[in-house]
N, C-alpha and C positions, 0 to 999 in steps of 0.2 A: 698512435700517440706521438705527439710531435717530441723532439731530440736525436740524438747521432747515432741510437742502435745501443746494443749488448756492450760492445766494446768499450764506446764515448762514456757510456755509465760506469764502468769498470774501472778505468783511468781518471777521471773525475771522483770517486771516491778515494781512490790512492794517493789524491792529493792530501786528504783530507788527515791532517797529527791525528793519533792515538795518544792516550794519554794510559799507563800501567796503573790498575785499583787494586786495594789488600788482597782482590779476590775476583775469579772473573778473568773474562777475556777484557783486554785493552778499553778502553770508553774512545770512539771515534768523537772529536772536539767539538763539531757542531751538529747539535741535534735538529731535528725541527718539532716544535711544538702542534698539538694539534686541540688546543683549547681555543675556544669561541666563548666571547664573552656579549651578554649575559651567559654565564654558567646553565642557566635554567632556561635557557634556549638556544642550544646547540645547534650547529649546522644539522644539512639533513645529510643523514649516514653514507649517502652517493657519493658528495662534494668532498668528504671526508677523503671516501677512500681513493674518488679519482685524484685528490690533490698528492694521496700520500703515495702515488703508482708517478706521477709527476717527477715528486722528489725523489724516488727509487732513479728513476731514468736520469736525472739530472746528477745523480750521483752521493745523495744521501744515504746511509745507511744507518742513523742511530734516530729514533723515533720516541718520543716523549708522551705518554697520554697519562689517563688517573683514573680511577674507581669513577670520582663527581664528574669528569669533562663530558660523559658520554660517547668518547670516541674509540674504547676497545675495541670494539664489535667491529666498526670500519675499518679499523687499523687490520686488526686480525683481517681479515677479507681482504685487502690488500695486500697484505704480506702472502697469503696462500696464491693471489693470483700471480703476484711478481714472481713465485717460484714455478705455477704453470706454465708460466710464459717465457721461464728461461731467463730474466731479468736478472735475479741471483739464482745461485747452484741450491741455495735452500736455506731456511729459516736462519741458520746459523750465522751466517751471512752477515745479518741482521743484528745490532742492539736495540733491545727494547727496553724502557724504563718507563714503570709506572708509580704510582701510590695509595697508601691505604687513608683512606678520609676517613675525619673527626668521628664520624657515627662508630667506625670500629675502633680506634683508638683505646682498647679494654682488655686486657687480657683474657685469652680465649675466645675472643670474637677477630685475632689479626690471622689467623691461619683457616678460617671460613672464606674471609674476605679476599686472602689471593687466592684460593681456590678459585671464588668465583669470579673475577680477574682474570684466569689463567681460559675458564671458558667461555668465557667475552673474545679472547685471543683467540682461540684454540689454537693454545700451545700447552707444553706442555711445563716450563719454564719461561720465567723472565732473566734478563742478563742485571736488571737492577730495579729492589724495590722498596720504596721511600717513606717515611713517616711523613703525611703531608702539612701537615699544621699540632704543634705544640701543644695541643690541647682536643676536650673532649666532648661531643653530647652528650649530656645526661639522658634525655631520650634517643634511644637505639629507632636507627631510620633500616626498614625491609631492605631495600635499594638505595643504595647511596646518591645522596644529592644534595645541593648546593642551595638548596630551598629548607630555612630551619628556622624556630625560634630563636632565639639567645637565650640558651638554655645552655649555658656551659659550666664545667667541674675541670677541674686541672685532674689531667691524663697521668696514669700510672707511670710515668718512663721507664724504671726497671721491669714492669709487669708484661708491658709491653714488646721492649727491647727483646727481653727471654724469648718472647712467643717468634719475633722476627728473627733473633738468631735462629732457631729451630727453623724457619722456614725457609734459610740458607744449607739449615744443614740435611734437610731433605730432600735441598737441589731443586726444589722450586722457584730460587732465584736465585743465581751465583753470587749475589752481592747485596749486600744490605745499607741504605744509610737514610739519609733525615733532610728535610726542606724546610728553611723558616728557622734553622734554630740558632742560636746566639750563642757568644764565646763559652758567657754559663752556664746554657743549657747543655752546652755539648761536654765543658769540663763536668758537671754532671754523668752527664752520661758515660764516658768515659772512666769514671770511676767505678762504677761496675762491671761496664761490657766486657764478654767475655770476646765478642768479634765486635773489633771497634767499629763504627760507620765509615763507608770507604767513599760516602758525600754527601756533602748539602748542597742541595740546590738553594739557593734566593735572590733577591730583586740584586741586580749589578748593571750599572748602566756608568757616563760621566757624569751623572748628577750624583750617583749612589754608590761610590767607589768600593767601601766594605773593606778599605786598605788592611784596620785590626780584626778584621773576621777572618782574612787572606792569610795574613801571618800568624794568624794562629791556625788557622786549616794545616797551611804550608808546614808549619813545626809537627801537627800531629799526623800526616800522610791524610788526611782529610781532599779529595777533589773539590773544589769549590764550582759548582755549576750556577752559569746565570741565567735566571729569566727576567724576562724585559727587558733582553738589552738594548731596547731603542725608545725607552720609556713609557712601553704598556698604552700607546696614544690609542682613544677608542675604548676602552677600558673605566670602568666608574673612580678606578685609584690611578689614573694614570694621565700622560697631559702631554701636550707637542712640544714640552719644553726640548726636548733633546732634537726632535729634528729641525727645530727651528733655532738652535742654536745659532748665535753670529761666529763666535769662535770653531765649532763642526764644520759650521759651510765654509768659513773659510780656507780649514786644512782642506775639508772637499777638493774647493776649486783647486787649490795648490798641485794636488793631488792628482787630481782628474779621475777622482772615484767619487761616490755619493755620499751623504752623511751616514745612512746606514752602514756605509763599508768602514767610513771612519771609526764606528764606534764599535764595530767588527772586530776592526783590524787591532783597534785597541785592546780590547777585552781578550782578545789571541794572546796577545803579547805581558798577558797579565798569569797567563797561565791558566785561564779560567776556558770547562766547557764554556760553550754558549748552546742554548738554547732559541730558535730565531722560529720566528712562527710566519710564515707569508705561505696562503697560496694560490699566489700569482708565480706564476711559472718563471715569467723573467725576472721577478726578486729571488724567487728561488735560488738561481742559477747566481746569481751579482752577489749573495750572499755567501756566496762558495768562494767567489774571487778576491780573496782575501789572506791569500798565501805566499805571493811572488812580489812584496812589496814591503815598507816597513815604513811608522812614524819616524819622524827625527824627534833629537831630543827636545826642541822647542818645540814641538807639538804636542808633545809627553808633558810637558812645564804646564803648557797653555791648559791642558786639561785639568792637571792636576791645582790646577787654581780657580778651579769652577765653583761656585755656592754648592754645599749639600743639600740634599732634600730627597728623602723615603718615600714614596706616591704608594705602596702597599703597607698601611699603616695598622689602624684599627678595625679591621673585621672582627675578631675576635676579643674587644674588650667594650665589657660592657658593666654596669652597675653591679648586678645581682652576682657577677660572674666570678672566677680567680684573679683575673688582671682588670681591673677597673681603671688603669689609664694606660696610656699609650706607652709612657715609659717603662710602667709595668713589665707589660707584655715583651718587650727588648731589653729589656735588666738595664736599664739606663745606657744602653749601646744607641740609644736613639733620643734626642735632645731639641724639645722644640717645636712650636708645630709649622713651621712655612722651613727655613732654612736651620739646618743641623747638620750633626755630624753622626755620619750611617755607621 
């Protein structure tokens, strides 16, 4: 395996901030993602796990998959080899964060599903696991996947939540929180949970700032994690606007880093996990490098004067359904269909 051995991995993760959750070991800030889109056709489970033995060595330690992505199974297998191999001292090493999809979103069906979660891994815990979307199938799927009717019923949130605290307090996951949910949804939530959520993952990029999602995270100890932060290109919701940005490339050049690092380094500095999915080996690594540097404040201006625009919009809203438009479904957190405010 090409990189600089046991130690080079070692020291390349130590670069990498931790961030302290209500619960749980620290969340190391940049995860790598291991979903492939189309969702319903996954990489093949090899590429998986060689890329995620890549990012071991390159100096990753916090690993993102889901119930739908299909990527347990290779992660787990990865993670058992990186500890044969002396890579890390052992699973612990490791953050893993996954989530429970739409099909179980019921109560009584969330503490089956990380079970069977946990033997996709074969672990015996996760460090963090997530409510993945706001809502629910009405028809219950054997196997979770990302292949369904629009057939949706709005999800029990306290029925839910109970089942998820309880599967923190079993120690099946040291940390519980939510992906996709909005200021409302979460002051909702909130007003029951007995263990608040210690994060949301959703879309954060400089088209999708989420500036009032942030400060309301920020106020409640909420971790605000991003996915897509390079604008989901390749993706059916997503578009090359951010790598082809003129204002990106140009900090780039200034810089003498890449767009991607630009919007890295930004999202660093915003206090947000990132979530960064490549596996190509030398993105891998250029994705790391993102710590011994910083915007100026005109860079920061520059960005913060971009159009808005959410590219993970409407999956989940349809006629028949509980959110029948887009607004809906974002409690009016989201305005507009080309440019808004996230």
């Amino acid at each position: 395996m090409a990189g600089g051995g046991v130690g080079a991995s070692a020291a390349a993760a130590a670069t990498i901030p931790e961030a302290a959750l209500r619960s749980g070991k620290p969340m190391p800030l940049v995860g790598m993602g291991t979903a492939s889109f189309p969702l319903d056709a996954p990489q093949l489970p090899a590429t998986v796990r060689d890329a995620v033995l890549r990012a071991i060595d390159a100096g990753y330690r916090h690993f993102d998959t889901a119930a739908a992505y299909g990527t347990e199974a290779p992660l787990g297998e990865a993670v058992l080899e990186a500890v044969r191999a002396g890579m890390v001292a052992s699973r612990d090493d490791l953050y893993i964060t996954s989530k429970l999809w739409i099909s179980d979103t019921h109560p009584g069906r969330v503490l089956p599903a990380l079970r069977r979660t946990l033997r996709n891994l074969q672990m015996v815990y996760i460090d963090l696991y997530l409510i993945h979307w706001p809502i629910r199938l009405r028809v219950e799927q054997e196997t979770p996947s990302p292949v369904y009717d629009n057939d949706f019923v709005m999800m029990d949130m306290e029925g839910v939540w109970k089942d998820m605290e309880e599967c923190q307090r079993l120690g099946l996951t040291k940390a519980i929180g939510v992906s996709n949910f909005t200021c409302k949804k979460l002051n909702t939530l909130l007003s029951f949970a007995t263990i608040p959520p210690a994060a949301n993952q959703v879309e954060i990029n400089p088209y999708c700032r989420q500036n009032k999602l942030r400060e309301f995270c920020k106020e409640k100890e909420i971790q605000l994690c991003a996915y897509s932060p390079l604008g989901a290109s390749g993706t059916i919701w997503g578009s090359n606007a951010v790598l082809d940005c003129p204002v990106l490339k140009h900090i780039a050049v200034q810089k003498g880093k890449t767009v991607a690092q630009v919007c890295l380094r930004w999202l660093h500095e915003q206090g947000d996990c990132i979530i960064v999915k490549s596996f190509n080996e030398r993105r891998m690594r250029e994705n790391l490098e993102i710590f011994d540097w910083e915007l100026t404040d005109a860079d920061r201006q520059e960005i913060s004067a971009l159009p808005e625009f959410r590219g993970n919009r409407d999956f989940y809203v349809h006629e028949s359904g509980p959110y029948k438009t887009t607004d809906e479904f974002w409690d009016g957190e989201i305005t507009g269909p080309q440019l808004k405010t996230c």
